[in-house]
C-alpha positions in Angstrom: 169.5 57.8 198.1 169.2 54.8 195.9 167.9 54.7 192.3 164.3 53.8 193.1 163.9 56.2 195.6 165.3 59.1 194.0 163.0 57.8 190.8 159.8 57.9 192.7 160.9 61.2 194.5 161.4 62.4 191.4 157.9 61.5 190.2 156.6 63.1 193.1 158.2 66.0 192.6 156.6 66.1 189.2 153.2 65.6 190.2 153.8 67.9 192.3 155.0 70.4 190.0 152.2 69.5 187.4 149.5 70.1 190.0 151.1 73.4 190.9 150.8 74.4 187.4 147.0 73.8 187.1 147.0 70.0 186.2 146.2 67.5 189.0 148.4 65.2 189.2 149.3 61.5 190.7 152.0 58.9 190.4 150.9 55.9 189.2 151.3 52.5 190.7 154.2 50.5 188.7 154.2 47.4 191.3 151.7 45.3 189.3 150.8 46.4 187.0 153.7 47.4 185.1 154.4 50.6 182.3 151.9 49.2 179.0 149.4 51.9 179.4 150.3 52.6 182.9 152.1 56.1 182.3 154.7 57.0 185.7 152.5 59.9 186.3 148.7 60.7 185.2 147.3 64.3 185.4 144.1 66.1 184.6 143.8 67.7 181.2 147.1 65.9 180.0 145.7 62.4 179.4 146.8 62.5 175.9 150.5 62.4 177.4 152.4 58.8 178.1 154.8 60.4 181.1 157.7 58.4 181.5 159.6 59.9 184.5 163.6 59.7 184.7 165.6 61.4 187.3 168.8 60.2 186.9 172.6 61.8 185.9 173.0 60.1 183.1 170.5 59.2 180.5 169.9 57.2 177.6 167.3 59.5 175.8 166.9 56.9 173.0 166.1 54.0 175.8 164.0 56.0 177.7 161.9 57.2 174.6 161.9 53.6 173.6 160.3 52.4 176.6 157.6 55.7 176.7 156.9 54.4 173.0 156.3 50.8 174.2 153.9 51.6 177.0 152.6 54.2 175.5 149.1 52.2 174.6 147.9 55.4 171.8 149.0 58.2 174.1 151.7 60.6 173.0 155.0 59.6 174.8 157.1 61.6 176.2 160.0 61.5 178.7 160.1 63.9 181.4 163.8 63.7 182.9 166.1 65.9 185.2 169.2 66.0 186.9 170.3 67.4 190.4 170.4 70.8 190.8 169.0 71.1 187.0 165.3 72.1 185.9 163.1 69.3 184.4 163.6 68.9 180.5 160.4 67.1 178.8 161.4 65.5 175.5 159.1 64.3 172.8 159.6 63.5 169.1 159.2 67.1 166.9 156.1 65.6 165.1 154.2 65.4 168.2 155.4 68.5 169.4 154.3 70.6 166.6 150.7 69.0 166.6 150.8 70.2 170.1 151.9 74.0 168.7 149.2 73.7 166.3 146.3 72.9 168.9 146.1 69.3 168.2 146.9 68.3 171.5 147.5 64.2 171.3 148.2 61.8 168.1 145.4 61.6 165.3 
């Protein structure tokens, strides 16, 4: 499988996943109009969430947060990522994430 199928399987599988979970969700179309405020995957209830989608075996956590950061437009970015045979791993920077233990959901 090559890398942009196996990426947009994996957003699939995400969606998928998401949607299972309680939280509709679609992949979005990267084609034209690129990643600034165009998050990988958009779901119901999470639209506080910039979802940048990796499914690779080897990542560069610090590129891919970069690049959820860039296009995240005000959303809170995050990088959901996996590899084969492993469960999905969401990373997110610690400030974000203890809003979101606190009940604040998105960025002020």
């Amino acid at each position: 499988m090559n890398c942009k199928k196996k990426g947009s399987a994996g957003e699939r599988e995400l969606a998928s996943l998401l949607t299972e979970a309680g939280f509709p969700a679609h992949r979005n179309d990267q084609r034209d109009v690129g990643g600034y405020d165009n998050p990988d995957i958009s779901a119901e209830g999470l639209e506080g969430y910039h979802f940048e989608v990796k499914r690779v075996e080897r990542l560069n956590i610090g590129e891919a947060m970069h690049q959820a950061e860039h296009d995240a437009a005000g959303r809170v970015p995050l990088v959901a990522h996996r590899r084969n045979r492993q469960p999905w791993l969401v990373t997110m920077h610690l400030t974000d994430w203890l809003r979101l233990l606190r009940g604040g959901g998105g960025r002020p």
